[in-house]
KEZA-548590 format. One line per field, with one value per residue (C-alpha): residue in one letter; residue number from 1; x, y, z. Coordinates in Angstrom, 1 decimal. Layout:
// KEZA-548590
resn c(a/...)
resi c(NUM/...)
east c(X/...)
north c(Y/...)
up c(Z/...)
***
This chain:
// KEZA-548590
resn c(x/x/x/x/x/x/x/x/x/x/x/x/x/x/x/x/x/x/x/x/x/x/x/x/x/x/x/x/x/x/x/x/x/x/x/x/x/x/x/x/x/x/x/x/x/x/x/x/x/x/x/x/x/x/x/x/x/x/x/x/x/x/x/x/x/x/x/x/x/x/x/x/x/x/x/x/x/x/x/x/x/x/x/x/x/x/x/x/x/x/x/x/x/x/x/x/x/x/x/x/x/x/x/x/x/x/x/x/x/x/x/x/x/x/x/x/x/x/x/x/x/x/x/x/x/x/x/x/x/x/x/x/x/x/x/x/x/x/x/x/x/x/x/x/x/x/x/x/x/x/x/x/x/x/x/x/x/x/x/x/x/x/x/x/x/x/x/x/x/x/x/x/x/x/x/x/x/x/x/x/x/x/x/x/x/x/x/x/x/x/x/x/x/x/x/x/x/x/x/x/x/x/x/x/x/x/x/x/x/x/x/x/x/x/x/x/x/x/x/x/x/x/x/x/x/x/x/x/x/x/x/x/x/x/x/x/x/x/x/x/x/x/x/x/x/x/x/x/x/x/x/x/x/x/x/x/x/x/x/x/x/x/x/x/x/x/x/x/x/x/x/x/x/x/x/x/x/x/x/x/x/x/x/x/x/x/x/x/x/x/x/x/x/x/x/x/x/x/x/x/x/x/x/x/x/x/x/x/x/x/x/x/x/x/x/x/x/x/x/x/x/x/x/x/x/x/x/x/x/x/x/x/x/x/x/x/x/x/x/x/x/x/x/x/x/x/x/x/x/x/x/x/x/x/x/x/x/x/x/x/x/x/x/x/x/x/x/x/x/x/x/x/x/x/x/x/x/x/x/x/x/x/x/x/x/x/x/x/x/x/x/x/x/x/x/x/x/x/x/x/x/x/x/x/x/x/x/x/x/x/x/x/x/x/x/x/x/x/x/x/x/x/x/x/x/x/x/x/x/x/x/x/x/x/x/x/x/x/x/x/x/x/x/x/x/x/x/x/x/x/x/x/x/x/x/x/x/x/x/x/x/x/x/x/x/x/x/x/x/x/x/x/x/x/x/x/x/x/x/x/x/x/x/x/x/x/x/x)
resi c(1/2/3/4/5/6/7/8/9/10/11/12/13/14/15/16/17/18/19/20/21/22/23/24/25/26/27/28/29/30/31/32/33/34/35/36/37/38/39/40/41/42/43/44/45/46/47/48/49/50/51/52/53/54/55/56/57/58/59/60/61/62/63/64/65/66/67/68/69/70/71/72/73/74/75/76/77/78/79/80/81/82/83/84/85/86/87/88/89/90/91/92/93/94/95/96/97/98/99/100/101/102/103/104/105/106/107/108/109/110/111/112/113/114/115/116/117/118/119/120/121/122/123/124/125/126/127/128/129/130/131/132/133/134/135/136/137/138/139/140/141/142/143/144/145/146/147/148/149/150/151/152/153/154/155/156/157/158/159/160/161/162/163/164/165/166/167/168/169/170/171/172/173/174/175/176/177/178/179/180/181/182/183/184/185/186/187/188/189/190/191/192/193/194/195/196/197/198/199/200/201/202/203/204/205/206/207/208/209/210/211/212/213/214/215/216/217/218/219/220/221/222/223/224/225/226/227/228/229/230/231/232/233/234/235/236/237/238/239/240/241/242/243/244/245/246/247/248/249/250/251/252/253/254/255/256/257/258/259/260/261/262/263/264/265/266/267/268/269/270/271/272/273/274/275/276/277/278/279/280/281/282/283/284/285/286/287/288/289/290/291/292/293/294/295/296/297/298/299/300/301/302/303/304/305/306/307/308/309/310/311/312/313/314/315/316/317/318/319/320/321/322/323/324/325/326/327/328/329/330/331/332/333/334/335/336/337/338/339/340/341/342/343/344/345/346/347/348/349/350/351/352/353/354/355/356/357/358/359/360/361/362/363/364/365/366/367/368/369/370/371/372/373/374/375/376/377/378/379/380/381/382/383/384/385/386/387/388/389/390/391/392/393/394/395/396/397/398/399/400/401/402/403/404/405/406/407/408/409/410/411/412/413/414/415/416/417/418/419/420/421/422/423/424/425/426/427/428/429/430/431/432/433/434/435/436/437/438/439/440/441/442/443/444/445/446/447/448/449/450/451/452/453/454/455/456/457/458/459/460/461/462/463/464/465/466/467/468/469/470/471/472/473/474/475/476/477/478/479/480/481/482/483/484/485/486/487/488)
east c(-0.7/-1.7/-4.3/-7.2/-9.9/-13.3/-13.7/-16.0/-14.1/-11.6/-14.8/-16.2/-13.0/-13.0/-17.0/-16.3/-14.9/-17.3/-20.5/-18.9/-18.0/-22.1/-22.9/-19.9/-22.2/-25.5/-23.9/-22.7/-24.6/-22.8/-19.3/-19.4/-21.3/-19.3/-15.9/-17.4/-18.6/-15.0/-13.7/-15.6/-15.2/-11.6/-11.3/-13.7/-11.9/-8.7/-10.4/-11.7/-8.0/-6.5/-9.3/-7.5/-4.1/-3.7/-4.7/-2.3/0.5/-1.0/-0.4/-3.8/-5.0/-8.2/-9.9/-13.1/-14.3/-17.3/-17.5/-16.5/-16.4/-14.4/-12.9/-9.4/-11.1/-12.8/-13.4/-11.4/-10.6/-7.2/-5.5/-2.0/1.4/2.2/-1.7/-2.2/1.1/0.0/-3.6/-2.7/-0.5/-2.8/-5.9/-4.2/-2.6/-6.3/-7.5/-4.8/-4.8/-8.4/-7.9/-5.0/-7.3/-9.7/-7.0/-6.0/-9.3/-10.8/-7.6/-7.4/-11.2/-11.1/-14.1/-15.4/-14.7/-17.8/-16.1/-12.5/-13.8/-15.8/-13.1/-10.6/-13.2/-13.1/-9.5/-8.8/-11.6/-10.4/-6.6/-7.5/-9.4/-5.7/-4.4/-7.0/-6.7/-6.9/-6.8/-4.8/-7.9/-9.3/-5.4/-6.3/-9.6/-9.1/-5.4/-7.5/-10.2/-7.6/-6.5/-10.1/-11.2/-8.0/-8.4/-10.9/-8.4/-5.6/-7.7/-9.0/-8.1/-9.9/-7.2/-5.7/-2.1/-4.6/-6.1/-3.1/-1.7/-4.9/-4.7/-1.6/-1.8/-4.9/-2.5/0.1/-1.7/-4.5/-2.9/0.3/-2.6/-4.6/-1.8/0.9/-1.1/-4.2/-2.3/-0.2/-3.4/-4.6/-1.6/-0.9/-4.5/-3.9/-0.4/-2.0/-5.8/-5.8/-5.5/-6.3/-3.2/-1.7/1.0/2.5/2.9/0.9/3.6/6.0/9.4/7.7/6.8/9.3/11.4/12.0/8.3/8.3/10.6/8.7/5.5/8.0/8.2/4.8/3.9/6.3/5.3/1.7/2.6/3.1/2.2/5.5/7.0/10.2/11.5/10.7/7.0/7.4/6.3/3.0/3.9/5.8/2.7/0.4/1.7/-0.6/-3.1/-3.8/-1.1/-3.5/-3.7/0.1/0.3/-2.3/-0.7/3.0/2.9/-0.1/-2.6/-1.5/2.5/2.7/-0.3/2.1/5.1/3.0/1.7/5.6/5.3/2.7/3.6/7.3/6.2/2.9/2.8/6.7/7.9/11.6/13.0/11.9/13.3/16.6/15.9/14.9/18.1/15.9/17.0/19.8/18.5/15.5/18.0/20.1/17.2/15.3/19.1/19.3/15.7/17.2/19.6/18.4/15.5/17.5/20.1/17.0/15.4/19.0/18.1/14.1/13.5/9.7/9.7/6.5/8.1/11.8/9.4/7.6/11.3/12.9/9.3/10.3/13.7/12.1/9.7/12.9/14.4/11.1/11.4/14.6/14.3/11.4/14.0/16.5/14.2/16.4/15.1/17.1/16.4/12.3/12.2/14.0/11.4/8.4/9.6/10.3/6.6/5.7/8.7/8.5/4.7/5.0/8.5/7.4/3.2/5.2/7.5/3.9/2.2/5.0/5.1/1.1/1.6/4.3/1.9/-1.0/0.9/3.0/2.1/5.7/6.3/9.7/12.9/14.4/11.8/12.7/14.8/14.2/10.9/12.1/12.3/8.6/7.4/9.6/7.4/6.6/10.6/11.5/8.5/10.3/14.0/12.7/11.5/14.4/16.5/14.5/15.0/18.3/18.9/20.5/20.5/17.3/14.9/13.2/14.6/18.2/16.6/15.3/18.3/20.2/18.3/18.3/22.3/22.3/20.3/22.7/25.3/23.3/23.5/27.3/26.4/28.9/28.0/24.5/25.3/27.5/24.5/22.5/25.5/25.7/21.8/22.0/24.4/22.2/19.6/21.5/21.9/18.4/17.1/20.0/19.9/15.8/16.6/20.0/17.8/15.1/17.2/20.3/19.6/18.0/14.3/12.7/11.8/8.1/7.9/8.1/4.2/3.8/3.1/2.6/-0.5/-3.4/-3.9/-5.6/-2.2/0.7/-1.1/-1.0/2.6/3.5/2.6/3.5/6.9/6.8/6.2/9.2/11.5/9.5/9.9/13.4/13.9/11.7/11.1/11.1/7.2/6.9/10.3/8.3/5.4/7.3/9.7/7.6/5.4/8.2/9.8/6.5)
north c(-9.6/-11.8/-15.2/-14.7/-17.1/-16.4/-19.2/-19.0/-22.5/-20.1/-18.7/-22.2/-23.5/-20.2/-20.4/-24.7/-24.5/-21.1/-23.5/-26.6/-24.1/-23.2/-27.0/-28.0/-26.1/-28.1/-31.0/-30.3/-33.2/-35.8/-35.7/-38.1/-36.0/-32.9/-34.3/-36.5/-32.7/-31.4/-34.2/-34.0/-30.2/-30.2/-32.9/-31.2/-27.6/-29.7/-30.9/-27.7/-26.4/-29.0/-28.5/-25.0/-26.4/-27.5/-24.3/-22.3/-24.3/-23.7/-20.3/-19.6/-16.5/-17.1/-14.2/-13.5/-10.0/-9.8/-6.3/-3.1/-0.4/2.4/2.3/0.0/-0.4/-4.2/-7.4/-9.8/-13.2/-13.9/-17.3/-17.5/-19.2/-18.0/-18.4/-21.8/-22.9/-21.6/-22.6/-26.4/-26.9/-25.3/-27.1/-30.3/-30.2/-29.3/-33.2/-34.1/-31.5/-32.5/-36.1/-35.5/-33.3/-35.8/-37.8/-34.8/-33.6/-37.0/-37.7/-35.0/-34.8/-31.5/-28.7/-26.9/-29.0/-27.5/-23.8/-25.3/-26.7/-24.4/-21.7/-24.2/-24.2/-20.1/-19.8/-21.8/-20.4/-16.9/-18.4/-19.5/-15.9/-14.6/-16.8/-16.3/-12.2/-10.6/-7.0/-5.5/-4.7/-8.5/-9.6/-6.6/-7.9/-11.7/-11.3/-9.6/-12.3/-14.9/-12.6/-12.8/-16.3/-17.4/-15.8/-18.1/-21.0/-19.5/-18.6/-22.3/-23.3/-20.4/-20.1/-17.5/-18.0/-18.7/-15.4/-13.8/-15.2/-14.6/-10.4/-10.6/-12.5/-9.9/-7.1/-7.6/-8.8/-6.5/-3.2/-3.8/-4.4/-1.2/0.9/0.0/-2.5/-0.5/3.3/1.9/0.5/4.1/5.4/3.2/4.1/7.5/7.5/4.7/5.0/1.3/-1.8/-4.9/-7.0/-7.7/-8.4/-5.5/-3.6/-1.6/1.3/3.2/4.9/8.3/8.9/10.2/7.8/8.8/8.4/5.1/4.0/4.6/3.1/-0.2/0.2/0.7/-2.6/-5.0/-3.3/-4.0/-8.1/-9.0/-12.6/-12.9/-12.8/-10.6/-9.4/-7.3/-7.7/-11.4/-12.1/-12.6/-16.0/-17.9/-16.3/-18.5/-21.6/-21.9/-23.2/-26.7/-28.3/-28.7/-25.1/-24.8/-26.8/-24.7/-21.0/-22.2/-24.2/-23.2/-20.5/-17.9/-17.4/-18.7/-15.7/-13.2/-14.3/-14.6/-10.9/-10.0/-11.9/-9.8/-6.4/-7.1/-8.5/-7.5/-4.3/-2.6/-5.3/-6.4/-3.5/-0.9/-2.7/-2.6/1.2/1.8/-0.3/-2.4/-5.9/-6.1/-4.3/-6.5/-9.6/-8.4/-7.7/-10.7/-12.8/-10.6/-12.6/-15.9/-16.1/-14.6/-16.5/-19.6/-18.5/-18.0/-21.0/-22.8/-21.8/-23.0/-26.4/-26.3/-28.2/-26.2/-22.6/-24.0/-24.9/-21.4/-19.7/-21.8/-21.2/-17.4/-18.3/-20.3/-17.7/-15.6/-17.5/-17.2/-13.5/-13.7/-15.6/-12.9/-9.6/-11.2/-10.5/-13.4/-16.2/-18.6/-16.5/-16.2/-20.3/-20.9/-18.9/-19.9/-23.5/-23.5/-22.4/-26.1/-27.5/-25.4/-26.5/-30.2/-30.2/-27.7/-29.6/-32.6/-31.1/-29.8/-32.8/-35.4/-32.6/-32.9/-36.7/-37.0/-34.7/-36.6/-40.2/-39.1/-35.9/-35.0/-31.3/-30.2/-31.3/-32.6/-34.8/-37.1/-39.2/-42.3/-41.6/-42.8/-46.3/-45.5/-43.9/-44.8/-43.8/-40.6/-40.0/-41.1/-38.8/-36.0/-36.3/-36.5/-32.7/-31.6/-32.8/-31.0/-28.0/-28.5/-28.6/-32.3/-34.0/-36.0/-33.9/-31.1/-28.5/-28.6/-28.2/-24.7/-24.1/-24.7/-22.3/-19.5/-20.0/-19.6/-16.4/-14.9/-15.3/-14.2/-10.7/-11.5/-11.5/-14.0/-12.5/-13.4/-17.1/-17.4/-16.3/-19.4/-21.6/-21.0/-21.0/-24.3/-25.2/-23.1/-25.5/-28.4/-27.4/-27.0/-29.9/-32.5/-33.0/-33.5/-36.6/-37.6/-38.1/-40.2/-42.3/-42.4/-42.1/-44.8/-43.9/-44.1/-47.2/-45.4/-44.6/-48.8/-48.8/-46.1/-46.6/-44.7/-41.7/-43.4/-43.8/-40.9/-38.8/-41.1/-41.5/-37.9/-37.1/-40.3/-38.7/-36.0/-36.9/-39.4/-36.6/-34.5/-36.9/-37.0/-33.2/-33.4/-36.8/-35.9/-31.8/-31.4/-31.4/-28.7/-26.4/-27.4/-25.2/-22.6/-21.8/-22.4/-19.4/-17.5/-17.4/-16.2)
up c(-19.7/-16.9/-18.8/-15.8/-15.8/-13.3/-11.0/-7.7/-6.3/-4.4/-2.2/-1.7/-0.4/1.9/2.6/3.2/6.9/7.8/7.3/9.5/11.9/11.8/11.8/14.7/17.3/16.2/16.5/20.4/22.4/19.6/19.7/16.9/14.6/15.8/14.6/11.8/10.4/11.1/9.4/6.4/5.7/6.3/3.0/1.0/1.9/0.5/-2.5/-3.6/-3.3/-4.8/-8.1/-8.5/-8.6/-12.0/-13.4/-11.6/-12.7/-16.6/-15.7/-15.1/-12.6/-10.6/-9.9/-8.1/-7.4/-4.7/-3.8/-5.0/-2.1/-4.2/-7.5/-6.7/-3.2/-3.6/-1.4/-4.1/-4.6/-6.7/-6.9/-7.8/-6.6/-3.7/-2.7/-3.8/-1.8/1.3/1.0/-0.6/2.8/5.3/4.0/3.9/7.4/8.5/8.0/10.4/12.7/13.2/13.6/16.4/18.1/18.3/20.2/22.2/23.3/24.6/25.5/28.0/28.4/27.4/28.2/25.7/22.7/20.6/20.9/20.1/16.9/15.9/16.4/14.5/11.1/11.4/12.0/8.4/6.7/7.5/6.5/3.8/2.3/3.3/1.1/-2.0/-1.3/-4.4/-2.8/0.0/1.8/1.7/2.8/5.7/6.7/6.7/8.7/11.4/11.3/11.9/15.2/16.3/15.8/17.4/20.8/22.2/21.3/23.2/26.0/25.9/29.3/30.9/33.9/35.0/32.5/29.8/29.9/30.6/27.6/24.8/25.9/25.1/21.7/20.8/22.0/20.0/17.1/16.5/18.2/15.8/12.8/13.8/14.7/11.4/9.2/8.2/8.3/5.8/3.8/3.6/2.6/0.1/-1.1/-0.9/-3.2/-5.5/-6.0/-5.7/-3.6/-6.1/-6.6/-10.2/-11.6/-11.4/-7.9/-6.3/-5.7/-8.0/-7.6/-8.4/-4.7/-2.0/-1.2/2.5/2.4/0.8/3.5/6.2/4.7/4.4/8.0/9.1/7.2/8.8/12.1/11.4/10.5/14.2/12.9/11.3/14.7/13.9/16.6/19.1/17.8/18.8/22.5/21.5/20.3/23.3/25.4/23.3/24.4/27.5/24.4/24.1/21.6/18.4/18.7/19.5/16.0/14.5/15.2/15.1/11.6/9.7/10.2/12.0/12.1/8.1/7.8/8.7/6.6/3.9/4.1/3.7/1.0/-1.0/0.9/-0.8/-4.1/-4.5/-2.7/-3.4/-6.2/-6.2/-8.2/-6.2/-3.0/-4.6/-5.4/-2.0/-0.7/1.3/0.1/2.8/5.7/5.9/5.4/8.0/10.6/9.5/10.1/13.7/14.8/14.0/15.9/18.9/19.0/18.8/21.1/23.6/22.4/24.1/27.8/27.9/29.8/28.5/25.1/24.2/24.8/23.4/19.9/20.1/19.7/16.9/15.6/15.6/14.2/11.9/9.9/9.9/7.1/5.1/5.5/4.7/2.1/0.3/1.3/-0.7/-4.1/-5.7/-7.5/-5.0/-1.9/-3.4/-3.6/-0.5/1.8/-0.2/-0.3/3.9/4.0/3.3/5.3/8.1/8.2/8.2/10.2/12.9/12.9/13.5/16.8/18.2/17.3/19.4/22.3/22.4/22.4/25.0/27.1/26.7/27.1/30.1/31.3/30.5/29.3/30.1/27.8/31.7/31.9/28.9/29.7/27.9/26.5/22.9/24.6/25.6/23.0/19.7/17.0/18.6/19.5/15.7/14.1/16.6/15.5/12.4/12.6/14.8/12.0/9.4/11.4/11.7/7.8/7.5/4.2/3.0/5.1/4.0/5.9/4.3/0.7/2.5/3.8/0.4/-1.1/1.5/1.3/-2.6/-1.9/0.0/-2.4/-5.2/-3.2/-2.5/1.0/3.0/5.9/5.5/4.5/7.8/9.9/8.2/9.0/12.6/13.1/11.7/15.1/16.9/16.1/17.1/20.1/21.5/19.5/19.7/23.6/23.4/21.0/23.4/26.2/24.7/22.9/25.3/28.5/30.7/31.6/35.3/36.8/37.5/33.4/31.9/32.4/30.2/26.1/22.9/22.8/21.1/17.7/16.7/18.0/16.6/13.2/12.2/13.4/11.3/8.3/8.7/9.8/6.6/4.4/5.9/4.5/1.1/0.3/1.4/-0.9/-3.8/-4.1/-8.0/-7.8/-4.8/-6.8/-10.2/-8.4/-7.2/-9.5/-12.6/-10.7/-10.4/-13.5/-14.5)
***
């Protein structure tokens, strides 16, 4: 019997960024105001998330019901582990995704700042109402919002690429959602009578399990966002978006919005025993393993440092995937645990390819050499995340890694835990000659003039670089939260 308390903080925290992005318009003709409005609601969005933690680890569940359509059929607000993880990280990169953009965007002197921020508050409101779903229907609705109110951020630059690029993204994203995603709603509907999450799942073994198969299938289909392939090429498309945005869709909204819909359709959705009934465990592992290292084998042969980050971004939510198919208490904390590590490793790669850009007008990997003589706490904060990525020892991609590895033996799997082994090299090899150059290589005589981003820029992807090291140092309070949930 799940202890549920009544709370209505979960809707503020959702509602929070949905007024700014009301007030960011009013605001237009003073910049100041603009980003002093952005500012404020992404802390007090982090606050009110933060307020919900403690319960949650008390093994408290939030819920909030708004609207009941049909019996089982309701707009719902539930706060558990898995949401408060996902909405504790997104709501806290937010402060400092705002701050860099401030950099960015005045950097660059940007056009249409008032639609960028605006679309920014709406794009992590409507994340964070993914995270808080309660019901599959709310998960439905707010994973299609965060499609929407993205568009006009990749589509910033209004050029020909950057159109190109948005229909794509909208393509992908809401054609896969309309066409797998919401069929598989109604079917689930249909076989359940009910769409509100518990803690037990939705489905039961008493259906046909060809049937039950296929609906399995139509739901990863319909989570383009997780970027599995072939459902992926939405994402290196994206990159024509300014780099905040880059930072936003590859490390918190929108990708870790799709891996965390596996997340429920696998747990809250099927549940971990009828996976193993439905011998889906090790298929999903397998075809979650195949995007890995594809994507990092194509991530090798990409000069572009933006588009080689979108595809180890795509390798990258692999292993959380992986990690949920595995429906093992190692392989279930490894990908819930790389959701925060991904997030501040991957936010800081985006954030030092934003500043390099900015700095230098720099943008391919060729282009570098040097730079870390230039730019060295940009250079550091960026082999810091490649490193992270890479899984070495005192960042906090290897305690991902380690986890992901136990997994796969827990399902006796050496096959698998060879996979994670050589995407680890993989890795090394499209990040290790980025941080070569900088550091080891002599730059051009025409680059001494040029000096760190400003402030605004270096700040953000300093602490969020710092913090990288600190979860791969200290993460007894992060597993605390995730594993305390999960043995519940």
């Amino acid at each position: 019997m799940e202890d549920t308390i009544t709370s209505i903080i979960p809707l503020l925290a959702a509602m929070t960024p949905m007024v700014a992005a009301l007030l960011i318009p009013y605001y237009r003709a003073d910049q100041d105001k603009r980003e002093l409005v952005s500012i404020i609601a992404a802390c007090v969005t982090f606050l009110l998330v933060l307020s919900l933690v403690p319960r949650v680890m008390d093994g408290q569940i939030i819920i909030l019901k708004l609207v009941e359509i049909l019996p089982g059929f309701s707009v719902k607000f539930r706060v558990d582990g898995f949401g408060i993880l996902f909405a504790t990280v997104s709501s806290f990169l937010w402060i400092f995704t705002t701050l860099y953009s401030i950099g960015y965007m005045r950097g660059l002197n940007e056009h249409a700042q008032t639609r960028y921020y605006t679309c920014f508050a709406l794009t992590l409101g409507s994340a964070l109402g993914v995270a808080f779903s309660g019901s599959l229907f709310t998960l439905y609705l707010c994973y299609e919002l965060v499609s929407i109110f993205t568009y006009p951020l990749v589509m910033h630059h209004e050029d020909s690429e950057g159109f190109q690029g948005a229909r794509k993204y909208l393509v992908y994203l809401m054609g896969a959602g309309k066409l797998f995603f919401l069929p598989a709603l109604v079917i689930t509907y249909i076989l359940t009578g009910n769409l509100d999450f518990s803690a037990q799942p939705l489905l039961s073994g008493d259906s046909n399990h060809m049937m039950l198969i296929a609906l399995f299938i139509l739901f990863m289909a319909g989570l383009a966002k997780a970027g599995l392939m072939p459902l992926h090429s939405w994402l290196p498309s994206a990159m024509v978006a300014p780099t905040p945005v880059s930072a936003l869709l590859h490390a918190v909204a929108v990708v870790k919005v799709g891996v965390f819909c596996v997340a429920r359709v696998i747990y809250n959705v099927f549940g971990p025993e009828l996976m193993q009934n439905l011998h889906l465990v090790m298929p999903t592992a397998y075809f979650a393993s195949a995007t890995i290292l594809i994507a990092s084998m194509i991530a090798l042969t990409h000069d572009n440092l933006k588009a080689r980050l979108a595809f180890s971004t795509i390798s990258q939510l692999a292993y959380i995937t992986l990690g949920f198919a595995l429906v093992s208490l190692n392989g279930l904390t490894g990908g819930a645990i790389h959701i925060a590590n991904h997030a501040f490793s991957k936010i800081t790669l985006f954030y030092c390819a934003g500043a390099i850009f900015v700095a230098t007008g720099k943008k391919y990997v060729s282009q570098l050499d040097g730079i870390g003589r230039i730019m060295p706490y940009t250079m550091t904060a960026f082999t810091i995340g490649a490193m992270s990525m890479i899984g070495i020892p005192g960042t906090a991609g290897f305690i991902s890694k380690w986890f992901l590895g136990l997994g796969a033996l827990d399902n006796n799997s050496m096959l698998l835990l060879v996979f994670l082994l050589t995407s680890s090299l993989l890795n090394a090899g499209y990040f290790l000659p980025v941080v070569y150059r900088a550091f080891f290589r002599e730059p051009a005589a025409v680059d001494l003039h040029l000096s760190e981003a400003k402030p605004a820029m270096v700040i953000p992807l300093a602490v969020t670089a710092t913090v990288t090291v600190l979860l791969g140092l200290f993460p007894g309070p992060l597993l605390t939260l995730i594993q305390g949930v999960i043995g519940r």
